[in-house]
N, C-alpha and C positions, 0 to 999 in steps of 0.2 A: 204178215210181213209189215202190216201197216203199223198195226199193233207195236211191233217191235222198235221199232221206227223212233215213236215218240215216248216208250220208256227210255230209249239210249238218248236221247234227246235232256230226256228231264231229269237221267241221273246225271250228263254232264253238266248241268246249270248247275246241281246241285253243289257238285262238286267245284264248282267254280267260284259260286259266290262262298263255300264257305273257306275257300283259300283265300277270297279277298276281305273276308271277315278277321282269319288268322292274321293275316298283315298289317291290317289297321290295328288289331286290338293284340299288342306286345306284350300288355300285362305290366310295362314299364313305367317308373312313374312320370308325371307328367307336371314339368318345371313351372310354377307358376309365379306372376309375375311382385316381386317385391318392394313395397314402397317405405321409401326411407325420409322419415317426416325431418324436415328441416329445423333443427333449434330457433324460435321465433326472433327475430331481430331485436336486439335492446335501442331502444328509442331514445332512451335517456342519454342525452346530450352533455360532456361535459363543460359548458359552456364558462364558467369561473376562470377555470385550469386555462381556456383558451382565452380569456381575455389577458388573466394575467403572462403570460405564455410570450403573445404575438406582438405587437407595436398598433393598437388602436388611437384611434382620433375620436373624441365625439363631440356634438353641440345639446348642451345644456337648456331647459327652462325652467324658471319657475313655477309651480303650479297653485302658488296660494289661492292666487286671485281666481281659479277657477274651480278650487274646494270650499270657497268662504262661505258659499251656502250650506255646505254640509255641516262644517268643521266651525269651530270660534278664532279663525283667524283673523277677523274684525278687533279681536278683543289683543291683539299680538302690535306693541307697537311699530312704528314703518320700520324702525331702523335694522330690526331683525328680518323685516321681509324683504329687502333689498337688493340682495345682487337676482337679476333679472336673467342674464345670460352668463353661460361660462363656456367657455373653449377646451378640452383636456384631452392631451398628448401621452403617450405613454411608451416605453422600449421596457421592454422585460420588467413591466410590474411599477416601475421608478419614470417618474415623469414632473409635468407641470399643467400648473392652469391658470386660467385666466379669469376673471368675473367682472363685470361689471352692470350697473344698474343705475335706477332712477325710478323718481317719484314725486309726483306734480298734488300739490296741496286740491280744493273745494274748487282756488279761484284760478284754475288749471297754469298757476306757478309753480317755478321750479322751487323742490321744497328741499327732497336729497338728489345728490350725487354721491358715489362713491366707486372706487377702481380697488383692486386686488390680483396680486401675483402669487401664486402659492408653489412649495415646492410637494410631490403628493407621491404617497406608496400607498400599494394596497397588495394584501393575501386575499387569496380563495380560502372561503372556508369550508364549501362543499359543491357540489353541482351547480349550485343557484344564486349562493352567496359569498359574497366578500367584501371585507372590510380596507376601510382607508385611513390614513391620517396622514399627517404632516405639518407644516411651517411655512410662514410667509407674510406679508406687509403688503398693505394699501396708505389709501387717501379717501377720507369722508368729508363733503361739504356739506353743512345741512342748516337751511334757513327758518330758524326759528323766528313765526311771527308776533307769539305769546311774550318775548322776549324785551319788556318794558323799555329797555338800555336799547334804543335807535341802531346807539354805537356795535353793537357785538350781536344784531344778528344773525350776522354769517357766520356760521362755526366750522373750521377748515380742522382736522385733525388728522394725523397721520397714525397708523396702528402697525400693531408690529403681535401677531395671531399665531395660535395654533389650532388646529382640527382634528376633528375624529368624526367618523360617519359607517356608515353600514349600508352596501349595496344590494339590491338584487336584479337579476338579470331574466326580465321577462322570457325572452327570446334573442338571437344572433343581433340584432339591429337595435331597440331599445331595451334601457333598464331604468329602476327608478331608485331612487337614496334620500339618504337623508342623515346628516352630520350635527352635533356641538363643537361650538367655539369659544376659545376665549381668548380675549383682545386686550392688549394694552395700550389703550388711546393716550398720545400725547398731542396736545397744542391748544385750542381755545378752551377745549372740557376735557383733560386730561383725567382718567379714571381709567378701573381696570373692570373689564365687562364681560361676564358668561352671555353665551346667547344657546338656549337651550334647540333640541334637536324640532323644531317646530315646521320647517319649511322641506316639503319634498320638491325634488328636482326630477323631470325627467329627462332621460338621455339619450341621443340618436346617435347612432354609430355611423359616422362621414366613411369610412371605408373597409 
């Protein structure tokens, strides 16, 4: 009887587990899980398009005087190193600017002055780059002491200019450039003057 006992016993386990066997294992397939890789983000910032685009401000410097150890801009007379700061405005591409400078001779006299208004457009010519030119008129004062004639050291002249320059745009907030000019001086040394593209400017974007 005992005997009987635990065969009925162990054919019902048997039976048991292998119904929980059938359950578990359906034969169905089993959904696995799928990952969908993300096309990687383009970095590349159209940064040109958006300058030209939006209404920028920036402030300008000269940077001769901190390349003249690299570069031969010792060998560059002052009058093309001159404008120091500039101011430039802009609405869709079309704006204005402002320049101004100076420059103090050995015996730390005033040697030049000079002011400039210009009127200024500039194209994107791809992500990084774009170019400018335009029109516009200053006033150079500039005291020559080589000037044997007492009388006519001071040479005051008015100019009446056009530009051409090529930008590029580091990042959102500075870029650096760099332009030719040519001037038509009238009053004490009236002449007509290229000034080749020798002075890079760099530019901070106020907002």
């Amino acid at each position: 009887m005992r005997a009987l006992i635990i065969l009925f016993c162990s054919l019902s386990l048997a039976l048991h587990g292998k119904g929980q066997m059938e359950d578990w294992d359906t034969g169905a397939p089993v959904k696995s899980i799928t990952v969908v890789q993300r096309a990687p983000a383009s970095t590349t910032k159209v940064l040109a398009n958006v300058a030209v685009a939006d209404q920028p401000r920036y402030m300008g410097f000269n940077t001769s005087y901190l390349l003249q150890q690299l570069l031969p801009f010792n060998a560059i007379p002052v009058q093309q190193n001159m404008y120091g700061v500039t101011y430039r405005k802009y609405t869709q591409g079309k704006g204005y600017r402002i320049s101004m400078g100076a420059n103090l001779s050995d015996l730390e006299e005033l040697q030049w002055l000079g002011f400039r208004i210009d009127r200024d457009k500039r194209k994107a010519i791809n992500n990084r780059w774009l170019y400018f030119y335009g029109i516009g008129g200053g006033l150079e004062i500039f005291q020559d002491p080589d000037n044997p004639n007492i009388f006519v050291q001071t040479e005051v002249n008015l100019l009446g200019q056009m530009h051409f320059g090529v930008e590029y745009i580091i990042n959102p907030v500075m870029s650096l450039s760099m332009e030719s000019q040519g001037s038509l001086r009238l009053g004490s040394s009236s002449s007509l003057m290229v000034r080749p593209p020798t002075v890079i400017t760099a530019h901070f974007r106020l907002n």
